[in-house]
C-alpha positions as CSV (number, residue, x, y, z in Angstrom):
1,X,31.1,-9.7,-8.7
2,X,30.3,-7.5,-5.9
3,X,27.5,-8.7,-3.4
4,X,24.4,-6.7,-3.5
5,X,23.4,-5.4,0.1
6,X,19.7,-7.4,1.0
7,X,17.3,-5.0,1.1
8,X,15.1,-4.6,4.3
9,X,11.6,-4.8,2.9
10,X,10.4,-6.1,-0.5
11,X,6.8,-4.5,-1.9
12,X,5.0,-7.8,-4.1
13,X,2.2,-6.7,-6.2
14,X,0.5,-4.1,-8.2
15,X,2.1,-1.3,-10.5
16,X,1.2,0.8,-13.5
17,X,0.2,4.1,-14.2
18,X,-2.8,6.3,-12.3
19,X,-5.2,8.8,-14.5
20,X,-6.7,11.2,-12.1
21,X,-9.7,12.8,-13.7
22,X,-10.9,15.9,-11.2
23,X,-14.8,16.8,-11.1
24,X,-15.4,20.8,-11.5
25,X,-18.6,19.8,-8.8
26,X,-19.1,18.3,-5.9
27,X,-21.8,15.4,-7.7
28,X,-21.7,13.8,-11.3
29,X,-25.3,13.4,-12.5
30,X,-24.2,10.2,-14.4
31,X,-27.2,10.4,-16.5
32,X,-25.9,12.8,-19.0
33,X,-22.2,14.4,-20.2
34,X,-20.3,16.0,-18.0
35,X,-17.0,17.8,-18.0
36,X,-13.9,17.1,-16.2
37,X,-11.1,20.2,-15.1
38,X,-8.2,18.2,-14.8
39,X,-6.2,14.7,-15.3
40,X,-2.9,13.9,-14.5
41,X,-0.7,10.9,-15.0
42,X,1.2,9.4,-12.2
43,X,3.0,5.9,-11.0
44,X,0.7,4.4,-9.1
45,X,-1.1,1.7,-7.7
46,X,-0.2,-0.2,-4.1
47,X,3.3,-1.2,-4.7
48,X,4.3,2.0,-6.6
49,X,3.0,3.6,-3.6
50,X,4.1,1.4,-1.0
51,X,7.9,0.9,-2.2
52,X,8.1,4.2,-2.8
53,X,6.7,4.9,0.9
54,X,9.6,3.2,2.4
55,X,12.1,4.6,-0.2
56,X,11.2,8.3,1.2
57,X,11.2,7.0,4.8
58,X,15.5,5.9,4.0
59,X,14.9,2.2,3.8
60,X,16.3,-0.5,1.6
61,X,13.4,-1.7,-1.0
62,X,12.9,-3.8,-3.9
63,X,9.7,-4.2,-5.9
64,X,8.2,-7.5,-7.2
65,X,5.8,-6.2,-9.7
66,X,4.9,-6.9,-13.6
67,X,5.2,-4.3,-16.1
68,X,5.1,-3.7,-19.6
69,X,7.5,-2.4,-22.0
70,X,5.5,0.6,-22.8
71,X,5.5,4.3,-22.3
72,X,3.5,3.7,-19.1
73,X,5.8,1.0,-18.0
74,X,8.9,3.6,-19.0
75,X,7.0,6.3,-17.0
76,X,6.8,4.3,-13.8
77,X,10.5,2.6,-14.2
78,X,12.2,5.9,-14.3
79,X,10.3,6.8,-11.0
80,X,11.4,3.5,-8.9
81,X,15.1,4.0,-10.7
82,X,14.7,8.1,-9.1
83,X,14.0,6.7,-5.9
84,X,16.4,4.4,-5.4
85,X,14.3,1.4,-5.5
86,X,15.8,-2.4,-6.7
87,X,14.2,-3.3,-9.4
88,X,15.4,-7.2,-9.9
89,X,12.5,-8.4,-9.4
90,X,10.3,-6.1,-11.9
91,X,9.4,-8.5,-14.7
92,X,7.7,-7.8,-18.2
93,X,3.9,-8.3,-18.9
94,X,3.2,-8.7,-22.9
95,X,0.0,-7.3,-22.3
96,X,1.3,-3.9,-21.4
97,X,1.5,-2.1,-18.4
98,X,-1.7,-2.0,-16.0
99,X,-4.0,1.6,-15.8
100,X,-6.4,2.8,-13.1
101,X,-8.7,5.7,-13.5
102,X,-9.5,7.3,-10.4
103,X,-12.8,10.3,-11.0
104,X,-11.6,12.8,-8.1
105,X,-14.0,14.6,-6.6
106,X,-13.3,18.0,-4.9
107,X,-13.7,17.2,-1.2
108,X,-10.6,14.3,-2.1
109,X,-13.4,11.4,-2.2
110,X,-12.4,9.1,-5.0
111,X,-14.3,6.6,-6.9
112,X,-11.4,3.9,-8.6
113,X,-11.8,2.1,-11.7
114,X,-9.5,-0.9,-11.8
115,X,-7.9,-2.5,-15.0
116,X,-9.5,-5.7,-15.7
117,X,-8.1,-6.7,-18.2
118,X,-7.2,-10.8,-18.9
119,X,-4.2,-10.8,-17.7
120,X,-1.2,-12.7,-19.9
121,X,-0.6,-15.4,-17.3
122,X,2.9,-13.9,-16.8
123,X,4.6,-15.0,-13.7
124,X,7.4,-13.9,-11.7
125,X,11.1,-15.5,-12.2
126,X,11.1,-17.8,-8.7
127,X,14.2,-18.3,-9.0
128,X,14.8,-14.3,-9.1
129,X,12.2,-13.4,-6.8
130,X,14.2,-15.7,-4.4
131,X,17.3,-13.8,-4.7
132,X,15.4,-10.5,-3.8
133,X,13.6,-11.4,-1.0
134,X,16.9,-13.3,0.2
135,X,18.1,-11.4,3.5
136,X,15.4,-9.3,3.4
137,X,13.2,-8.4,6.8
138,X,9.3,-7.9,5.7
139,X,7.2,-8.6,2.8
140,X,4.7,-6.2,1.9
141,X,2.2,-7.8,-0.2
142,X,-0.6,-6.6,-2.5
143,X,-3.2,-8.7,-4.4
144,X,-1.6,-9.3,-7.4
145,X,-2.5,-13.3,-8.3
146,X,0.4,-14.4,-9.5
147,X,1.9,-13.1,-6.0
148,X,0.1,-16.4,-4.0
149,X,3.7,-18.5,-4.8
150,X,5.6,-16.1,-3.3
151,X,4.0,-16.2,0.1
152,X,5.1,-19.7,1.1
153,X,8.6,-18.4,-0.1
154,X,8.9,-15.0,1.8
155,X,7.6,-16.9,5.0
156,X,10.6,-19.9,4.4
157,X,13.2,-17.4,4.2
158,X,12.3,-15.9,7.0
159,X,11.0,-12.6,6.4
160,X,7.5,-11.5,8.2
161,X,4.8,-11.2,5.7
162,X,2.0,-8.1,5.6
163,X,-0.4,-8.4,3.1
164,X,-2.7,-5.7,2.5
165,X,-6.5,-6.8,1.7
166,X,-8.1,-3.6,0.3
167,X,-11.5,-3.2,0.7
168,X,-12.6,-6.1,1.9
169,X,-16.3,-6.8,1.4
170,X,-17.0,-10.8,2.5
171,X,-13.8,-11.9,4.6
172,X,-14.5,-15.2,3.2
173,X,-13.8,-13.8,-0.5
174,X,-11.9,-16.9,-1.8
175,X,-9.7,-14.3,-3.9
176,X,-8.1,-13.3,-0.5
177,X,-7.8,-16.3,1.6
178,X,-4.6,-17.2,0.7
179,X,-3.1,-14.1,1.3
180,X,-5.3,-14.3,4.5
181,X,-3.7,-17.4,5.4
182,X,0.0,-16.8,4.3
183,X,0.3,-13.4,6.4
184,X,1.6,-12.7,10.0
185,X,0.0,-9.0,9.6
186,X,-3.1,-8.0,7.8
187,X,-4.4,-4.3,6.6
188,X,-7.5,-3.7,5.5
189,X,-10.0,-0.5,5.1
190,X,-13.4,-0.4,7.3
191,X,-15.0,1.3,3.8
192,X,-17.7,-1.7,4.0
193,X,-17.8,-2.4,7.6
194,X,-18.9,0.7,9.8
195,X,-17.5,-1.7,12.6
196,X,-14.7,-3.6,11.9
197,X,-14.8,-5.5,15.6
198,X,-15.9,-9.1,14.0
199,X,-13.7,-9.0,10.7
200,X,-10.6,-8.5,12.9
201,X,-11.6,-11.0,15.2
202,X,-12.0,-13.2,12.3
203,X,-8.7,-12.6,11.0
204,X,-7.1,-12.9,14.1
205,X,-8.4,-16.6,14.3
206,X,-6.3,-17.7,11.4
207,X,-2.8,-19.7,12.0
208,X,-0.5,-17.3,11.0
209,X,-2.1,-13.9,11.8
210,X,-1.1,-12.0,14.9
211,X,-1.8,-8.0,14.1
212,X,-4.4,-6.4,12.0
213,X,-5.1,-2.9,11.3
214,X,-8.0,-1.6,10.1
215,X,-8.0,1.9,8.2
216,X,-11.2,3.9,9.2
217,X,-10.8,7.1,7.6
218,X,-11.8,10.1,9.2
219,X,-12.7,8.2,12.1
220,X,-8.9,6.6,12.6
221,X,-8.1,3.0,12.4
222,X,-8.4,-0.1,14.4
223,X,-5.6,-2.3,15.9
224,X,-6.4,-6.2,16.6
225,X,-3.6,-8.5,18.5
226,X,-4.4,-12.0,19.8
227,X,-5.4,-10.8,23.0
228,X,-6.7,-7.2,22.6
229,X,-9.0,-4.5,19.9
230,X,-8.3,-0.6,20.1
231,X,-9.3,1.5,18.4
232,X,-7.2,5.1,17.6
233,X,-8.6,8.5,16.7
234,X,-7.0,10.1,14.0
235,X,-3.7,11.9,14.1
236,X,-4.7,16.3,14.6
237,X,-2.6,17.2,11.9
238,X,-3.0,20.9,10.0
239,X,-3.0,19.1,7.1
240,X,-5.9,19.6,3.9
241,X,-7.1,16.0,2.6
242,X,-6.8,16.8,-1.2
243,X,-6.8,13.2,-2.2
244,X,-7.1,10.2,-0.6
245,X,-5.1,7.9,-3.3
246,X,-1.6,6.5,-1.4
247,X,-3.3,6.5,1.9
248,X,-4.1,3.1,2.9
249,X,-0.4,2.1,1.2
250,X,1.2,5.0,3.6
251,X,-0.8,3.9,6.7
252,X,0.9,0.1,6.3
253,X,4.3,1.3,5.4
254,X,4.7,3.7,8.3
255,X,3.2,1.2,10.7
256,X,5.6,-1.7,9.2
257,X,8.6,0.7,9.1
258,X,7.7,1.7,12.6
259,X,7.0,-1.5,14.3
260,X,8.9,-4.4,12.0
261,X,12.0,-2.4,10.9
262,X,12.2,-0.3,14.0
263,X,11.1,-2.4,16.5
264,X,8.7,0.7,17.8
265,X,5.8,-0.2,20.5
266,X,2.5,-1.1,18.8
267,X,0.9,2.2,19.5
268,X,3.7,4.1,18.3
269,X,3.8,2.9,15.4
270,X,0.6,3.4,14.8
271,X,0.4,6.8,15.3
272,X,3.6,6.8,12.6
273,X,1.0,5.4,10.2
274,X,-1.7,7.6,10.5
275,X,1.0,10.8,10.3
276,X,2.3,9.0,6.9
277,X,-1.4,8.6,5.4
278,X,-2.8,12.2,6.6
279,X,0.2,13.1,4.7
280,X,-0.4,11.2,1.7
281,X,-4.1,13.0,1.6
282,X,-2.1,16.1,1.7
283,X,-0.6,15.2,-2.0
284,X,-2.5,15.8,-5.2
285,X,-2.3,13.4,-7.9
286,X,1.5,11.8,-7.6
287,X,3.0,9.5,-5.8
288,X,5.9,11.2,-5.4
289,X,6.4,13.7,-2.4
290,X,5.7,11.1,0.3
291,X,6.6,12.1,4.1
292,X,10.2,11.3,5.2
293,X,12.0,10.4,8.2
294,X,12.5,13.4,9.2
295,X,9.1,15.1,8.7
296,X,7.7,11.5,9.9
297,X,9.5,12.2,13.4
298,X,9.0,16.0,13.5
299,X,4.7,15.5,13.3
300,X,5.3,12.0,15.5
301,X,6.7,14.9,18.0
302,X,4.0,17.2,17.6
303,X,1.1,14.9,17.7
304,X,2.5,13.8,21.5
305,X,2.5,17.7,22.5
306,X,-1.0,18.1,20.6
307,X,-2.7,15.1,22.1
């Protein structure tokens, strides 16, 4: 049988299927009915958006994730399959495949409604997730708790480990600490923490951790090493924000591709990041569409003559 090239990167975490539901106004009085313009349906969620971040940028991906065998699990398959992306590692959830509805306002603000469901208890395959993240470069991992087994694994085959913390409200959440304490690169968004200074300093004190990035916005994002804090302003790209959904995954996987995979300077790759989510902001209601190589180095280029 003929050896399967390792993939670069391997996404671990969240899939399913996004409802966007679009607001004709700019406020929802919440205390009576109100109407809605638009939905749409799209794969979604961080590691639909993430692997197929880096499948658009030309790398080699594969996708740990749980789905179910449902129409929604059907509609996001077909999507990793039209990108390219391995899909070894996807493994079935009996109690379907997981929704988000996300009420879209018309500025591209975004309030998310997660599915909480009681999970099944389904786990990954260890013995398959081995094989895909065999040879591989960089974990990129999401939140997903049945993902906490394959941290200890990524980091023992060698692969550097990213794991994306969301919005991170006490940096002591129990929830995240292991994912805290299994990374080598940590992302998280400022939404609760006008300044992020102390959390990344907090992060940074941890074994394993030696970069974090902070997204910020509007404002830019933050970059915390072991011996210094920046802070960058955001990329001046002609670019409307239409929605915001994507752009915390595209920040990480144009930093990771540019730093990790390309073995770009720290503040180059940051810059790459911020293209790739002002991008993503650019796209309305899909995950599909995100920036490529190419357009990735043609705005890299334009930024430098801009700034």
């Amino acid at each position: 049988m003929e050896e399967l090239i390792p993939q670069e990167v391997v996404v671990i975490g969240c899939a399913g299927v996004d409802t966007q539901v679009y607001l004709p106004g700019r406020d929802v009085d919440w205390s009576v009915e109100a109407n809605f313009t638009e939905n749409l349906d799209t794969p979604g969620q961080a590691g639909v958006y993430a692997s197929r971040g880096y499948a658009a940028l030309g790398r080699r991906v594969a996708l740990i994730a749980n789905l179910g065998e449902d129409a929604c699990g059907a509609l996001v398959r077909e999507a990793l399959r039209g990108d390219g992306i391995d899909t070894r590692g996807v493994f079935t959830d009996p109690a379907g495949t997981a929704r988000s509805i996300n009420v879209m306002y018309r500025d591209g603000r975004r309030k998310n409604f997660y599915d909480a469901r009681a999970g099944s208890g389904t786990k990954p395959n260890l013995d398959q997730s081995r094989r895909v993240l065999a040879g591989a470069r960089l974990a990129h991992v999401h939140l997903a708790d049945w993902a906490r087994p394959l941290l200890p694994m990524a980091r023992t085959l060698g692969l550097t480990v990213a794991c994306d913390l969301q919005d991170v409200v006490d940096p002591l959440d129990p929830y995240r600490q292991d994912f805290i304490e299994g990374a080598d690169i940590l992302f998280f968004s400022a939404a609760n923490h006008p300044d992020p200074s102390e959390v990344i300093r907090g992060f940074l004190s941890r074994p394993h951790v030696r970069l974090v990035v902070c997204g910020m916005g509007s404002k830019g994002c933050a970059l915390g090493t072991r011996t210094s804090l920046q802070f960058f302003p955001p990329e001046p790209l002609d670019l409307a924000v239409v929605d915001t959904n994507g752009a915390g995954d595209s920040l990480a996987v144009g930093f990771l591709t540019g730093h990790v995979l390309e073995g770009r300077p720290l503040a180059e790759a940051i810059r790459r990041g911020q293209i790739a989510a002002r991008h993503a902001c650019s796209l309305r209601g899909t995950s599909a569409g995100l920036i490529t190589a190419s357009a990735l180095d043609a705005y890299a280029r334009r930024s430098i003559t801009v700034t």
